[in-house]
N, C-alpha and C positions, 0 to 999 in steps of 0.2 A: 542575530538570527531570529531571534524571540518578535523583535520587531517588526519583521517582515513578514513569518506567517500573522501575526494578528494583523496586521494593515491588508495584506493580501485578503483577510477572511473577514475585514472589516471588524474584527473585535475594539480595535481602536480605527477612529478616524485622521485621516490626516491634516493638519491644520495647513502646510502647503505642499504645493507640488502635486502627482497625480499618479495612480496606477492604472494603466489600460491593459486590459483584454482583447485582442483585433481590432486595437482603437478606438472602444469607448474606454469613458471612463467607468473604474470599478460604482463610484459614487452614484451613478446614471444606472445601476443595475439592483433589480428590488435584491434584499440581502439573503432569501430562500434561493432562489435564482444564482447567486452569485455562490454561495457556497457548495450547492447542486452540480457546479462546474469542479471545484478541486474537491482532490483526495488528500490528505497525508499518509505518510507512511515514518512514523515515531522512533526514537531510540528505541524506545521499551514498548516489546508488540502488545497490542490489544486486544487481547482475545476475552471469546464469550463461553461460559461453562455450560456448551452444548453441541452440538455434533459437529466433525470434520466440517461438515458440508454448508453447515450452518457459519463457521468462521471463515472458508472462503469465497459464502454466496449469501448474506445476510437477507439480501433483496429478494432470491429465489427467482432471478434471471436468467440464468445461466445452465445450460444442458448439462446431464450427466456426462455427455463426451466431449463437450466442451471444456466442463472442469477435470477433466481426466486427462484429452490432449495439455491441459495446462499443468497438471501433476508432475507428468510426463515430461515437458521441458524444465519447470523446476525441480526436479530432480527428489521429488516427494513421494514415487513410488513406492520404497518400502515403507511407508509412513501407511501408506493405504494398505498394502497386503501385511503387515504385522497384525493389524486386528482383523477376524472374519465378520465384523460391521463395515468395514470399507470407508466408506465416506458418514456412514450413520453411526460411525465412532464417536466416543464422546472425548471433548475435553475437557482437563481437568482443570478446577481453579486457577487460575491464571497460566493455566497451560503447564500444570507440573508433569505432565506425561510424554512434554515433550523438550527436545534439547532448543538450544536459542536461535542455534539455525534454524531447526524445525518454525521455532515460532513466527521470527522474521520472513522466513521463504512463504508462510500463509498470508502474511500482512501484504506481504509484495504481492502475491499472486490473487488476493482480494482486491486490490489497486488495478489491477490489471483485468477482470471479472469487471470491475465499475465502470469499466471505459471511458474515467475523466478526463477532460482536455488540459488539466492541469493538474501536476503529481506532483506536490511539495516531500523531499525524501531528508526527512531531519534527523539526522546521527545514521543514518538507518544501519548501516553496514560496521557499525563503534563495536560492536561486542559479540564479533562473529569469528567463522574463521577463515583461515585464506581460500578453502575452494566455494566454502558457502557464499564468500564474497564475491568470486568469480560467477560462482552460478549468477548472482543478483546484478552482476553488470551485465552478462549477456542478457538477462532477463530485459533488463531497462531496455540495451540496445534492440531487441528484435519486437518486443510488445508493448514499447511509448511510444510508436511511433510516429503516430498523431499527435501525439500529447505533447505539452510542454513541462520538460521537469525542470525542477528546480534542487540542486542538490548543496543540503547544508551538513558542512564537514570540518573537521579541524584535519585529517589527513590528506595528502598535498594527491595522494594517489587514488584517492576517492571520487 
């Protein structure tokens, strides 16, 4: 798995063979370019110790009702209405304020905010629980759907 996102993201090159995009090859694409196309979404979330809004809109793309309709389907409501900051809530160092679903369902729902055409989802769903899991495959199925994911797993139901 390790292999493939770095070959995919070009951190290593390939000595044979090829990875294509819509049929070019990745190596034919400048590597700004080419990683401006995927997202990851990691075992362990990555979060930044700064506002809601700020971990699932780094870019500052994305409408307040936009990220709200999208709260709304990930199932992150009360995450919003528990502080009266809302989305100008802060997080805490690596997200100690929130549980792992919580953290995971931001990381998904910032993947989905970036609108990459390519969503590499490594472990993502390893350390959650069964409905946050559910929330996160309906997620995939209704808002990648452009996209192409790539999903790395050791569970056979993942």
């Amino acid at each position: 798995k390790s292999t493939l996102c770095l070959a995919l993201c070009r951190f290593i090159e390939p000595f044979a063979g090829d990875i294509a995009i819509d049929g070019v090859s990745i190596l034919k694409v400048g590597l700004a370019d080419l990683r401006d196309r995927i997202t990851v979404v990691p075992q362990d979330p990555a979060l930044f110790e700064h506002t809601l809004r700020f971990n699932l809109d780094p870019d500052g793309k994305a409408s307040d009702a936009e990220i709200m309709e999208l709260i709304h389907k990930a199932a992150l409501t009360n995450l919003v209405q528990r502080d009266p900051l809302g989305l100008d809530a802060m997080v805490h160092v690596k997200g100690g304020n929130l549980s792992s679903g919580e953290k995971q369902l931001i990381c998904i729902c910032r993947a989905i905010l970036r609108k990459k055409k390519i969503v590499v989802m490594d472990e993502a769903t390893a350390n959650i629980d069964v409905q946050t899991e559910k929330t996160i495959h309906d997620l995939i199925k209704t808002e990648f759907r452009s996209s192409t994911v790539l999903t790395v797993a050791h569970r056979l139901n993942t």
